[in-house]
Phi, psi and omega in degrees: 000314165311285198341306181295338209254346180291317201291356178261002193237341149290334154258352141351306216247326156305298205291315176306326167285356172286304170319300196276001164254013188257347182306302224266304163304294181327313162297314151328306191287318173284019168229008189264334187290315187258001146288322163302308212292295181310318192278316166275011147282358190285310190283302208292346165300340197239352189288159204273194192269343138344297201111350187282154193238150179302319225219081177254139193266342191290342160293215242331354099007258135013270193301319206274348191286316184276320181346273160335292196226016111132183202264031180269338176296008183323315174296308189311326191276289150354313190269317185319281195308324195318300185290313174310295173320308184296336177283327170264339207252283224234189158306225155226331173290290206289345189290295188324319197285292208281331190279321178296344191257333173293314179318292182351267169340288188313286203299304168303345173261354183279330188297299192302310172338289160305308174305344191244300169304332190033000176250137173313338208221109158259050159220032174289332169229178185280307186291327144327280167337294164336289184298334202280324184293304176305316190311325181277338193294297191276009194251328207256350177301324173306308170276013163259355192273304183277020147296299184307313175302297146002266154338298192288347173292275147011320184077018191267335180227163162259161209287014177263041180209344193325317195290314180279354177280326164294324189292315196306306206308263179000261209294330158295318179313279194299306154003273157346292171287336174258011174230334177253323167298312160295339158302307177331294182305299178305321177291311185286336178305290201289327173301319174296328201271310188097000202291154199243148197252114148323130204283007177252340153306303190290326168288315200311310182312314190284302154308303206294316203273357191276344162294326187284301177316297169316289203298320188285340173264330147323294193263009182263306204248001171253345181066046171263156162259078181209049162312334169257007152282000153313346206273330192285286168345299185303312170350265172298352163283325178306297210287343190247317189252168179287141197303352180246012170243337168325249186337309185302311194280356118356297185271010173236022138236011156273336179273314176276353157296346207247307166277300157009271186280309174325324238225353174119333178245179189077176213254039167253325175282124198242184150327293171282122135308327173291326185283345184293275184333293166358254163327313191272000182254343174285324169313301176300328195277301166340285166313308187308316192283294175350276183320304208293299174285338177301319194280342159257350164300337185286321200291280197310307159320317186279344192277307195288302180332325196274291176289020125237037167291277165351282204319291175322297169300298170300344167290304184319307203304319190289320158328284183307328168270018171271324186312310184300321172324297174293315155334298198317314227266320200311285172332318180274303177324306148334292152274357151319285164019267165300313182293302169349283158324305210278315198302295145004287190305292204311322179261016151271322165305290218307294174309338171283332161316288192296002195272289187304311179302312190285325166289328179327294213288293176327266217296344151336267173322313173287329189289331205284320177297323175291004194285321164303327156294283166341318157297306200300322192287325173318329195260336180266314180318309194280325176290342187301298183334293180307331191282338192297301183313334204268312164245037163238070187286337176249095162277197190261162169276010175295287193326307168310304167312308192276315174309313193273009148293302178265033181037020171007305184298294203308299228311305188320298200283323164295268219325297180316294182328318190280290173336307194297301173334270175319330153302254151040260165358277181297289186327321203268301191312332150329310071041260176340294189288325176292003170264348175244014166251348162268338170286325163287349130067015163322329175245037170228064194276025194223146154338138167203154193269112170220162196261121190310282163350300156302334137266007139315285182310304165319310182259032135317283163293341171277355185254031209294317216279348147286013194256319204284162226251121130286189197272353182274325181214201178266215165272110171307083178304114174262099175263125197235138196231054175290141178246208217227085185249125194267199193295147173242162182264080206222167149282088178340289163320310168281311180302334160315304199285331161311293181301323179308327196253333175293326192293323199294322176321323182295282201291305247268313189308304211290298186289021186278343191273142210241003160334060209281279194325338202272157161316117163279121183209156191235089178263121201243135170217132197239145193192161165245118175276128171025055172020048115242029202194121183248141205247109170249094179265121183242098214246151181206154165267023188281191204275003162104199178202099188318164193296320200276346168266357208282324185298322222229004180269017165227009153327345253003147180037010194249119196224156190267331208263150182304131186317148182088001190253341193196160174257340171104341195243018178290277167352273177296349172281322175307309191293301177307331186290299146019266152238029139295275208285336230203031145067005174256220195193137191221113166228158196251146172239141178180123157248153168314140139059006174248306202142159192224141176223121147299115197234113196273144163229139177229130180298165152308319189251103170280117172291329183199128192280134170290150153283150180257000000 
């Protein structure tokens, strides 16, 4: 059942294109028949006193009609002349023999065109041209030599005229063919393309042809001899205009050579009609040919201009963007680079952090453990004194001398006081190495659940002795707004290293205001947004950040601070820490002379961990 309903829907599809190409010969013809029709009454209007014509425009016609809309139309050409002839000219048997030689003539040379030119359009180059020009010469002498015979069979002409009715057929065909087929082609040409004529095209046109007029009516219709100054017009038309005002004035200066010399005047009309036919189809032919290659070679200069015009513009374009590639490709190397560089340091500060906390901390520890044993023998020693004193009230004065040499009473009374001091001491260095051993975060190169808080505090305490009140501003007041955060899933270490660069940005801000009385403060606030999102604000009241820098302050290299204070990549590395490795969001708030906030968003959870 498939097979049968494919092979009903292929021919379907036969017969419709069959419909639309017989449609399509239909239309030809009705539109071809009163166009033939007109143009030999036309030729037969001009004619010499023989009867012979300079011109039959329907082979060019003709040719140019399969050129144009291909060689199926043949029939279509066949019936036409068929009906024109038998109606003005001939019988019927000769109309059939001259409409089969004209068709002929049309169809082998559209054949020979395609076959040598291989392009729709033959006048884009000069050696185009060329060939479309040699291409009418060697074919059409044969079908006027079995015209001419005809005729003369026929009895319509006698065989003492044979030679000039095969020359006439001949030279008129091809005339023809090289003056209305390429106005034809080219006009349909420029029409298919949509090109639009430009208005300095268009007045030129409008000179060269009120020039071509002028000059042709001088040598046609006053008998001056100065018929090949037509040659200037056609000229300056190759060289300036477009191939289809080219081809027109071409066929207007074929008309008035042509109603002229007919008519008696210019310097073709002779005594013999054939040299007058002569001469004036030698004229016409001459320009034509001339005008006809110079204008496509002119065709051909604009067409290589316009592509490598093209070329050229599509090269520009490919620069730049390869250029902008690279800028691009730079840039990101460039901060890759840098983030490197930055990374590097850090983790070398780190180690060295974690280096130092760790020599610290050993011997830290043993003084801080021992100390407690030292009060206590201290505190027993010192009760000894008293208990000695107490029940020895006369010592000897050796004994008396020494005590008031070592001051006794202070020793008694400083040493706990010193001892307490020295605890005290060891508690804060202590303090210390564990805020830099939770800020360098050395042995957590992995996700690890840390408490947000605690790294906080941890770079708090290593930014403690910039917090402090100098002779330039006051003491930086750290208000802390902690909410209720369970463990987060971060890198520890980069997130540190985040808080580490807003905060120094915070005091960098703060000494820049130069304000003494207002409060210097710093507000840290923490919170969970829709239980799945932890919220970090980091607020400072300093001078701010203008509107036009606020867009460029997560850059590469863009830094607000005096050359030697900042590299430009505090920022933008926190942003990548952010939101790259950590799936969030870092964003800035700041008016001018009010203060900048910074605001962290951290999922709770990481679904898929960056690699660092």
């Amino acid at each position: 059942m498939l097979p049968t309903q494919a092979l009903t829907k292929v021919r379907i599809r036969c017969v419709g294109e069959a419909c639309r190409r017989h449609r399509n010969l239909l239309i030809g013809f009705l539109i071809l028949l009163p166009i033939h029709f007109a143009l030999a009454k036309l030729a037969t209007a001009f004619t010499f006193s023989d009867g012979t014509t300079a011109i039959w425009p329907s082979s060019g016609v003709f040719l140019a009609t399969l050129l144009l809309f291909g060689r199926r139309f043949w029939i279509v050409l066949l019936i036409c002349d068929f009906i024109i002839n038998r109606t003005l000219f001939f019988n019927t048997p000769t109309s059939l023999v001259v409409a089969s030689l004209n068709a002929i003539d049309s169809t082998i040379i559209t054949s020979l065109v395609a076959r040598f030119i291989k392009l729709p359009y033959p006048f884009n180059r000069a050696q185009d041209a060329i060939k479309f020009i040699a291409l009418l010469l060697p074919f059409t002498p044969f079908t006027a030599l079995v015209g001419a015979t005809t005729q003369c069979i026929v009895g319509i002409s006698t065989w003492d005229n044979f030679r000039l009715i095969w020359l006439g057929w001949y030279i008129s065909t091809d005339v023809s063919m090289l003056i209305i087929a390429p106005a034809l082609v080219t006009l349909f040409h420029h029409l298919r393309t949509r090109q639009r004529s430009q208005r300095k095209s268009q007045t030129e046109f409008v000179l060269a042809l009120a020039l071509l007029i002028g000059i042709g009516c001088a040598a046609f219709g006053s008998n001056y001899p100065v018929e090949y100054m037509m040659v200037l017009p056609l000229l300056w038309a190759a060289f300036r205009l477009e191939q289809w005002q080219t081809t027109l004035l071409i066929i207007v200066m074929a008309i008035i050579a042509i109603v002229g010399t007919s008519k008696g005047f210019g310097s073709f009309a002779k005594d013999s009609v054939g040299t007058s036919l002569m001469l004036l189809q030698s004229f016409m032919s001459a320009l034509t040919i001339v005008t006809l290659i110079l204008s496509a070679a002119m065709q051909e200069n604009r067409t290589s201009a316009t592509q490598l015009e093209q070329a050229n513009n599509e090269l520009e374009h490919r620069v730049e963007h390869r250029t902008a590639e690279l800028m691009q490709t730079l840039q990101e190397l460039q901060t890759t680079q840098a983030q490197l560089v930055q990374k590097e340091k850090m983790s070398s500060l780190g180690q060295l952090v974690a280096g130092v906390a760790h020599e610290i901390n050993n011997p830290v520890n043993f003084i801080h453990g021992n100390l407690a044993h030292v009060q206590e023998y201290t505190k027993n020693l010192l009760a000894f004194v008293e208990l000695h004193q107490q029940y020895n009230s006369d010592p000897p004065p050796e004994i008396l001398s020494a005590a008031e040499d070592l001051d006794l009473e202070f020793l008694q009374e400083d040493l706990p006081k010193m001892l307490s001091s020295m605890k005290l001491g060891t508690d804060r260095i202590r303090q210390i190495v564990l805020s830099l051993r939770n800020f360098s975060r050395m042995d957590e190169a992995e996700f690890k659940d840390v408490d947000i808080h605690a790294g906080i505090d941890s770079t708090l305490m290593i930014l403690q002795h910039r917090l402090k009140a100098t002779s330039q501003r006051p003491e930086i007041e750290v208000i802390k707004d902690y909410g209720t955060l369970p463990l987060v899933e971060c890198y520890a270490g980069q997130l540190n290293q985040v808080f580490m660069n807003i905060l120094v940005n915070a005091i960098d801000a703060l000494e820049e205001r130069r304000i003494q009385n207002d409060p210097h403060q710093i507000k840290i606030r923490t919170d969970v947004v829709d239980a799945t999102w932890l919220e970090i604000a980091i607020a400072d009241n300093g001078i701010g950040i203008p509107h036009h820098i606020q867009q460029r302050i997560f850059d590469p290299f863009f830094t607000t601070k005096p050359i030697g204070k900042g590299t430009g990549m505090g920022m933008s590395i926190s942003y990548q820490i952010i939101t790259e490795n950590h799936n969030g969001k870092l964003d800035c708030r700041s008016t001018p002379n009010e203060g900048t906030e910074f605001i962290i968003h951290l999922p709770l959870q990481q679904r898929v961990p960056s690699a660092v």
